[in-house]
N, C-alpha and C positions, 0 to 999 in steps of 0.2 A: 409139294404141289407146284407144278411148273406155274411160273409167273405167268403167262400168257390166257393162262385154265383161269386167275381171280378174276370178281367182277369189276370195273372199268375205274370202280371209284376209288377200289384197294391198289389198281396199277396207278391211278393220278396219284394217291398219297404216297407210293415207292419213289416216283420224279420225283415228287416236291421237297423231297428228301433226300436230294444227290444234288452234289457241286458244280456249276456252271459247264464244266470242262465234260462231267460224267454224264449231266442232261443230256448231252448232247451226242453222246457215243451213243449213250440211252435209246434217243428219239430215232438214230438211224438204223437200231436192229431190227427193227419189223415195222410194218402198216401201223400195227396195234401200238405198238410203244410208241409210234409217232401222237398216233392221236392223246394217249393217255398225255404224254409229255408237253401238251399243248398250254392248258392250262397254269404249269411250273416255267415253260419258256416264255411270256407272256405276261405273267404276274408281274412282274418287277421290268421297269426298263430304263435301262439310262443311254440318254445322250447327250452329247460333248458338242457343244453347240463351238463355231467360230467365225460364222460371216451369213449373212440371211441366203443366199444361195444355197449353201451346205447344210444349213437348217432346213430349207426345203425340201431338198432331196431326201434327206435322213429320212423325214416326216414322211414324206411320198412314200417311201420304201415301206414303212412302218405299218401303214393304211392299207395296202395295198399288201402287208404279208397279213395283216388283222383280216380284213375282207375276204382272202384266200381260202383262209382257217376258218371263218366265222368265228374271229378271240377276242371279238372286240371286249367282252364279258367278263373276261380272264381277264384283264389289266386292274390292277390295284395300285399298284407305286409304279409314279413316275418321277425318276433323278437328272435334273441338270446339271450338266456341268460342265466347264471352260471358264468362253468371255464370246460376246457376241461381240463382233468389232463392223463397224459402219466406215467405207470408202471414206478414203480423208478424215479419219477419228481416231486419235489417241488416245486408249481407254488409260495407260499406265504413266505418271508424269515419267517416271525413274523406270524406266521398261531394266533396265539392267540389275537395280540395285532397290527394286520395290520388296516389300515384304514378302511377295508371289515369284521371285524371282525364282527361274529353272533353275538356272545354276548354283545359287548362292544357298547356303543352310545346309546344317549336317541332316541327312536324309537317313532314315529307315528305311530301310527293303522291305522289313515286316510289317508295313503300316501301307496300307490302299489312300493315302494322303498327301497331297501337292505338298510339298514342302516351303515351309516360311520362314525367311531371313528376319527374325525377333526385332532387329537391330537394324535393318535395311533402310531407307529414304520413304518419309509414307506423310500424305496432310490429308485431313479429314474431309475438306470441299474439294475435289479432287476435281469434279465435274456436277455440274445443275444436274438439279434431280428433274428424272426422266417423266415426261408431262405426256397425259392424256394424246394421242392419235400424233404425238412427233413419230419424226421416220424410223427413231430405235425402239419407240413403242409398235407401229405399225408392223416392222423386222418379225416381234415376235406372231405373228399371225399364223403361219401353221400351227403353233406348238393350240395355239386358241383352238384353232381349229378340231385339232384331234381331240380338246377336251370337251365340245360341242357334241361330238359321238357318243355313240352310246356306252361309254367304261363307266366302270364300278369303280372310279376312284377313292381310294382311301387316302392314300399319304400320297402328297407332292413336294419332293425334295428339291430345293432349290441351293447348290452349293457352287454358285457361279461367280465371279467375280463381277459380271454385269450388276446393273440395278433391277430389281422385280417390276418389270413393266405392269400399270397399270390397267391393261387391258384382260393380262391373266388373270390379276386379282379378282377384276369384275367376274367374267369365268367362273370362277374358283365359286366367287359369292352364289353366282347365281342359279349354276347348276351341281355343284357340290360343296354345297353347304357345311355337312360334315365330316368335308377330307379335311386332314391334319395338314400343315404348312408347316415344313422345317425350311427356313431359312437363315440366309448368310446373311449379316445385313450392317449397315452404320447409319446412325445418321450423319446428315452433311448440312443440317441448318440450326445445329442447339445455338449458335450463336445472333442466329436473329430474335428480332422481337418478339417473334411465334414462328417454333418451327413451321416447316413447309407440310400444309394440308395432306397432300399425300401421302407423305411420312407417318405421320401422324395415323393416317385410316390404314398404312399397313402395319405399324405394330402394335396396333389394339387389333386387329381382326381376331373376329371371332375363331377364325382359322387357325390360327398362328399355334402352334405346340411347342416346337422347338426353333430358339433363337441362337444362334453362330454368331457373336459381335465381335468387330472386331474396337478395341479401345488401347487407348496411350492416356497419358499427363496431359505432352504436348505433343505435336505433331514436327515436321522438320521445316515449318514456317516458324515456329515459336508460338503456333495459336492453342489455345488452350482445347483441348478434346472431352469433351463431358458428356462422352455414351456411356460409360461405365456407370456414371450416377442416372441418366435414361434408363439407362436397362435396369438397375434396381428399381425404379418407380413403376416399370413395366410388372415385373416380377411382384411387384407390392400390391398390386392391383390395378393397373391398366391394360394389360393384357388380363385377359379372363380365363384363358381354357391353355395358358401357357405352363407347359408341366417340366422343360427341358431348357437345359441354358449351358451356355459353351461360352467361354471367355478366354479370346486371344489377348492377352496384356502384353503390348508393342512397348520398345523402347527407342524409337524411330531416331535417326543419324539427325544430327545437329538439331536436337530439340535440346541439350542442353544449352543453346547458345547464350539464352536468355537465363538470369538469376531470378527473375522478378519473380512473385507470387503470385499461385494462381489467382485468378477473378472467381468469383462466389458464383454456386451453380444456382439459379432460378427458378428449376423446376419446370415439367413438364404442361401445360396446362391442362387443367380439370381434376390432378391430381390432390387429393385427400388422405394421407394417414390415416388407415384402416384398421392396422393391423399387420399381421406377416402373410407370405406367399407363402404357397404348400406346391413347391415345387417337389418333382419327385428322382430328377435327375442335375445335379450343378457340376457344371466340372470348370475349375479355375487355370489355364494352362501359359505359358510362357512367360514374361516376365513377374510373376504371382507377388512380392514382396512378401511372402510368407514366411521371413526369418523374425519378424516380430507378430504376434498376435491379431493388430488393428486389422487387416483386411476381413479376415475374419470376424470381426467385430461388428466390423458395420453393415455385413453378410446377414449377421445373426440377430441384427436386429430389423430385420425387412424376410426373412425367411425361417421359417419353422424345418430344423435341421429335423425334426422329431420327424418329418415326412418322407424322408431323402428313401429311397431305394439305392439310387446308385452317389458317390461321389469322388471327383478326383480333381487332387491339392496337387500342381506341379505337373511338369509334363513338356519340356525343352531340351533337346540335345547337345543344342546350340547352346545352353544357358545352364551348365552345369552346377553352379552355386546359386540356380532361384531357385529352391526348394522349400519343403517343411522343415524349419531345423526342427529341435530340442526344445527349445521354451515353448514355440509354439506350440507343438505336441502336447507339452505339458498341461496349456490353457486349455486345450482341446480335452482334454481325461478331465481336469477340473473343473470345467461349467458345462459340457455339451453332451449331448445323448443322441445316439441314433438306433431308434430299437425298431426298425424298419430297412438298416440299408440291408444290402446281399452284396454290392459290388462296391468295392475299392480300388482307387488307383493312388497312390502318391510318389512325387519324386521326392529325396528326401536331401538335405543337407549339413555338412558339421559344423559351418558356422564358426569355424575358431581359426581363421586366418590373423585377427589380430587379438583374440581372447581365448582363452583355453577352454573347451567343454569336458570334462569330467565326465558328467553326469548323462552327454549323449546316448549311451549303448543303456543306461537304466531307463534313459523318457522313452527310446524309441521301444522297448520291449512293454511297458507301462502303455504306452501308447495302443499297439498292436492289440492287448489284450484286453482293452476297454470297449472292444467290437465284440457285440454277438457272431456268433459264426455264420462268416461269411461263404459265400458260393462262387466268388473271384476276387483273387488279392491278386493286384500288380505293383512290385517296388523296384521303384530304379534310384542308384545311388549310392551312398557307404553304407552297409552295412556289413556286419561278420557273421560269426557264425552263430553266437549265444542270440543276436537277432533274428536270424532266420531260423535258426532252431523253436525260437521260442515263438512267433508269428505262424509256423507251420504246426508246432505243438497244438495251439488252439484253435485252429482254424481247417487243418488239414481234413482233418476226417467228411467234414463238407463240403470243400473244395471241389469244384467242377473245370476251372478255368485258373491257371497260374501263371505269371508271367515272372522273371526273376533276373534283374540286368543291376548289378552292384557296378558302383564305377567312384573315384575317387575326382577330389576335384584339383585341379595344379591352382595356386594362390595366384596371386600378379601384381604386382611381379614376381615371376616366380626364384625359388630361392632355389640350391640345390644342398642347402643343411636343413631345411624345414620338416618338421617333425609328425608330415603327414602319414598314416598307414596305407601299405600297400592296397593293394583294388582286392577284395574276395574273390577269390574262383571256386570251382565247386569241383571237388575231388571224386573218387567212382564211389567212394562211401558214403559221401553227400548227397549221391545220385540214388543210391542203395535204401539210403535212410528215407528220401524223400517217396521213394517207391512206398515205403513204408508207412508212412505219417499219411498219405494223403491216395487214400485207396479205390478211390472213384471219380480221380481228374481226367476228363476228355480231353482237355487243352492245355501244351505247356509251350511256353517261351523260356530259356533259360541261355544262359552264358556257361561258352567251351571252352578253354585255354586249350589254342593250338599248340601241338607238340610236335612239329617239324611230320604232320602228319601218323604218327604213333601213337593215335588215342583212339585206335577201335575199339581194346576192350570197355571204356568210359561210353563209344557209342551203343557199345551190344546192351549195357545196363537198362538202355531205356524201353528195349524189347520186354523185361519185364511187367510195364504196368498196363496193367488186362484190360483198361476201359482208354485209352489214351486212342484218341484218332488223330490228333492234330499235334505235331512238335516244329516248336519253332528252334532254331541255333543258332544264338550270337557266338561266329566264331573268334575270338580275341586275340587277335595276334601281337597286342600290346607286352612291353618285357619293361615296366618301372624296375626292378630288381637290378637294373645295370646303373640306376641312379643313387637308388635309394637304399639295398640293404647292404648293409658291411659286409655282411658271411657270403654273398654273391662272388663265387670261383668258378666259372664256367671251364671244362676242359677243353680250351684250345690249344692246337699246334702253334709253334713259333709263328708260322704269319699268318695266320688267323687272331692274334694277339695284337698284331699291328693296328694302328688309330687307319681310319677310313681316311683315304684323301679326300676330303671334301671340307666346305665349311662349319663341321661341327664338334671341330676342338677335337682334343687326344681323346674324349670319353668314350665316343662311337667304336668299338673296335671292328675290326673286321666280322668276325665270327658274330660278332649279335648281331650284324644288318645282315650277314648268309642269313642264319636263323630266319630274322622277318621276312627275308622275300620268301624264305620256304614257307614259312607260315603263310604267309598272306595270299601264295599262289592258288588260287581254288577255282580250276577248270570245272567242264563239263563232266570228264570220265572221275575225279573226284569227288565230286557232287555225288555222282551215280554209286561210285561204292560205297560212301558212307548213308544212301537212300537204301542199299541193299544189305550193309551190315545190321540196319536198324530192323527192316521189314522181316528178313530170314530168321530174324531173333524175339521175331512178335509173339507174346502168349494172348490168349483171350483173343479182343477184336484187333481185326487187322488197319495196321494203318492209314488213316488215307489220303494225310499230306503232309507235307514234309519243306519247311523252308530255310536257308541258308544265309546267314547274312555275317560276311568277315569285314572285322572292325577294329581299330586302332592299332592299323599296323604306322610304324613308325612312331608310337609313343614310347618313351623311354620316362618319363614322369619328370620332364624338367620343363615343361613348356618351352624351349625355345625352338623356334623356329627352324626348321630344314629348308634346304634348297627346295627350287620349282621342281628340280629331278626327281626329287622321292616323293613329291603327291603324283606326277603321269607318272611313274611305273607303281606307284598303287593303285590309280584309277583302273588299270588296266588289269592288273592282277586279281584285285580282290572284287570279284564274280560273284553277287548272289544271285540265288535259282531256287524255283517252286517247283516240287513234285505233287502230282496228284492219280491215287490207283484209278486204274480203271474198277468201277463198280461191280464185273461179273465174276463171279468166284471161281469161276473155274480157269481164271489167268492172271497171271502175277503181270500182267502189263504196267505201264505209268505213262503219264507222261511229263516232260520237262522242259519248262522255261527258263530263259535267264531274266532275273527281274530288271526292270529300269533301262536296259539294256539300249533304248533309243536314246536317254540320259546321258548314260557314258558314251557314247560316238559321238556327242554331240560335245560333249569339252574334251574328248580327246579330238576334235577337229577344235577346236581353242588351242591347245596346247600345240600343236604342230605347226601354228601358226608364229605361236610364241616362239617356240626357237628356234624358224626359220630353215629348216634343213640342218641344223649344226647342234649336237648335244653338252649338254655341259658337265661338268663332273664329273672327269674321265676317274676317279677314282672309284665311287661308285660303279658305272659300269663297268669296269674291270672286275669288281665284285661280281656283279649282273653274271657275264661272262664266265664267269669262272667256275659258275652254277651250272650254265645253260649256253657252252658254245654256242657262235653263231653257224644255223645253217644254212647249206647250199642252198641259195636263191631267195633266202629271207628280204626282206626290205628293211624292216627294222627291228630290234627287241622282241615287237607283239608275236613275231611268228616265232621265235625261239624256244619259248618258254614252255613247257607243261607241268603241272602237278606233281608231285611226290606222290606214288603208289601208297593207299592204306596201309599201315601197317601195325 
């Protein structure tokens, strides 16, 4: 039956059912698909707020396409997000080197999330909390305004680095009472006599659903930070309808300065021990201390795990050793029950930098199988293969969503006799098996070990699983094997055997930094073959995104440090990109993005500044070169280079 033939309500549910990129191909093929698609374009809206000016315009625009449409009805969620900055106001003390820094922090391609420096400069009163009709309160008045109109709000997401002005709140209170508030939030007066009133009426609101805090020990004053014990009394019972919680744990730059002990937390006022929170989503993420038990501990005695749907232990790129070890895990099988969750995340850790674990590869498999079966498992971390064997053994055949990023951690100092295991990858019968084990997975994230571009058959494997629409690809261009295993005999010629001129000892030879740049280089026509070797090879449902993310190139698993030269010519090489099909069947179209890609221009104009016209490590780029003559009229490297054809 031709789409155009169903009635109106069956074309709105086809929209609301296609990808931002397809709505939109959607809305433009007829009158009719406009109108159906109005509803789906509508529903959800975010805006990136940065100065009361461009806040107003946004707003204007917005009102003014709402009035067009008559959608004002359509709108259910609305997401903020940036930082609203006021003429002569510095929202960030450390604009460079804040937790929120652009540039700083290992970044996902695959994650839709500002990235955070764990470790960056950060204090808790950063700035007085924003008061009733001041001029940053007043700033937000369109956004008031628009919620004045007549929408159907449900959820208003607030993931701003700004404070929650006061005037929304009222808003929120007065004319939608039962929209959900997901906010970002800190306090900034636990250390007064009473916190600040305001404070206070926004994280009891009856609004409030989902809390984003951010918490440390100490901050990089030395003062002591106690939202993390606030937010458990919230969770305990002063928030009432709070069902969601996200914990960023900061280990903010010169908060070690001070040895003293912390000062004892006081407590929230009006607070009472009740009882536990029946949260239904926690997720614990960056510096977690999750290699002993106690966090845990004192989680589980303010929250009834017995409620959890979703939860995720760990979750830093930046912070490769804050993980769940082993003993934890273990405490975790032996007191704790979750016969409710469907979704797991955890990052996981070995923990044996100064003690040996043994017993690791048995808690984490103990661990895995102390879960009812789950409907999304995501592990990032050491694991092999009797782990993910056995974590997909029990778990697969429910499995809707997988994510799968194994990674090893360098000690530090690092050693280069240390008796760490290489990082797992996942070989084509890995790939075979898992098609296997887990028969009804829509969505995968997993990890690819680059092979100098000679791993199409490994990509065609994923054409077999019949319900997959979404594949994510950590492409790994990392080689520890040049560190760490003995039987490592790469076939080079005589000077391909040659130590790299550069500062990183005889170990580097020539031929493994060729390798890495091959590996690492992943243009746009690259992208597109390995988006077409996958789609051509699709059985069942066709796929309908596709993302690319290449990662640890120039790891050789010794942690020392490289010249400034090989992070700019990896910035520049290793390109990740999103594909998304066009929704009509009768065309293999797509289209393609490169992710972050304002990101990278913007520290490859850093780095150009850095070396001033003049490059270093002529040994290295003789390598560069020797890949990838320079051509007629190039200006520098960037234009030389292209991809290694699939092969």
């Amino acid at each position: 039956m031709p789409l155009l033939s169903l009635p109106l309500e069956l074309q709105q549910h086809v929209a609301g059912c296609l990808e931002p990129s397809s709505l939109r191909n959607f809305s433009l093929t007829s009158i009719a698909c406009h109108e159906a698609s109005l509803p789906a374009i509508f529903e959800r809206i975010c805006i990136t707020v940065h100065d009361p000016e461009s806040l107003q315009r946004h707003v204007n625009a917005l009102r003014e396409a709402l009035s067009d449409t008559n959608s004002f009805s359509c709108v259910r969620q609305i997401t903020i997000k940036g930082a609203l900055r006021l003429a002569g106001k510095e929202t960030e003390r450390w604009p460079l080197q804040s937790p929120w820094s652009f540039a700083l922090g290992v970044t996902n391609s695959l994650l839709d999330e500002v990235p955070i420096c764990h470790d960056g400069m950060y204090v808790v009163s950063d700035e007085n909390v924003i008061e009733a009709l001041s001029d940053e309160d007043v700033a937000w008045l369109p956004l008031v305004n628009l919620l004045e109109a007549e929408v159907s709000l449900e959820d208003l997401v607030f993931d701003c680095r700004s404070q929650f002005p006061p005037s929304l709140l009222r808003i929120l209170h007065a004319r939608h009472p039962r929209c959900r508030l997901h906010l970002t939030f800190k306090f900034r007066t636990l250390l007064s006599s009473t916190p600040n009133a305001y404070e206070m009426e926004l994280a009891t609101s009856p609004c409030l659903s989902t809390i984003k805090a951010i918490c440390s020990q100490r901050d990089s004053d030395g003062t002591d930070d106690f939202n993390l014990e606030a937010l458990i009394e919230l969770v305990a019972g002063l928030a009432p309808n709070l069902s969601k919680v996200v914990v960023l744990n900061l280990f903010p730059g010169g908060s070690m300065r001070s040895n003293r002990p912390r000062n004892s937390w006081q407590g929230l006022p009006g607070f009472t021990p009740r009882g536990r929170g029946s949260l239904k989503s926690l997720s614990l993420k960056g510096h977690t201390q999750l290699k002993t038990p106690q966090v845990l501990q004192d989680w589980a005695r303010h929250v009834d795990f017995t409620c959890l749907r979703h939860l995720t232990l760990g979750g830093a790129l930046d912070l490769r050793g804050s993980g769940l070890s082993g003993d934890t895990m273990q405490w975790i099988v032996q007191t704790q029950s979750f016969p409710l969750l469907k979704s797991l995340c955890v990052q996981l850790t070995r923990d044996n930098a100064q003690v040996e674990r043994p017993l690791y590869r048995e808690q984490a498999i103990t661990f895995f199988r102390s879960f009812e079966s789950l409907e999304q498992l995501s592990i990032d971390g050491p694991i092999d293969f009797q782990i993910k064997d056995a974590a997909l053994a029990h778990h697969g055949k429910t499995l809707k969503k997988l994510s799968l990023h194994p990674f090893e951690q360098i000690p530090y100092p690092p050693h280069r006799d240390d008796k760490q295991d290489l990082p797992f990858h996942f070989t084509k019968d890995c790939i075979l098996q898992l098609q296997a084990q887990c028969p009804i997975l829509e969505e995968l994230t997993i990890l690819v070990k680059r092979n100098m571009s000679k791993e199409a058959d490994l990509y065609r494997c994923f054409g077999g699983m019949r319900n997959l629409r979404a594949l994510s690809l950590i492409l790994d261009c990392s080689n520890w094997r040049v560190t760490r295993d003995p039987t490592y005999k790469p076939d080079f010629d005589e000077q391909d055997r040659e130590p790299v001129e550069a500062e990183t000892g005889s170990w580097l030879k020539r031929g493994e930094l060729k390798a890495t740049l091959i590996n690492c280089a992943v243009d746009e026509a690259l992208a597109c073959s390995i988006w077409k070797t996958i789609s051509q090879n699709k059985t069942g449902k066709p796929l309908e995104r596709l993302k690319l993310w290449p990662t640890g190139a120039f790891e050789y698993g010794t942690g020392q440090s490289l010249p400034t030269t090989f992070i700019f010519i990896e910035l520049n090489l290793t390109r990740s990109w999103s594909f998304e099909r066009d929704p009509r069947d009768d065309t293999e179209d797509f289209t393609v993005t490169e992710l972050q890609r304002e990101r990278r221009l913007a520290l490859e104009e850093q780095f150009d500044i850095f070396f001033s016209g003049h490059r270093q490590d002529h040994g290295v780029w003789e390598v560069f070169h020797s890949i990838w003559p320079p051509r007629a009229g190039s200006k520098d490297f960037r234009d030389d280079w292209s991809s290694f054809p699939l092969g």
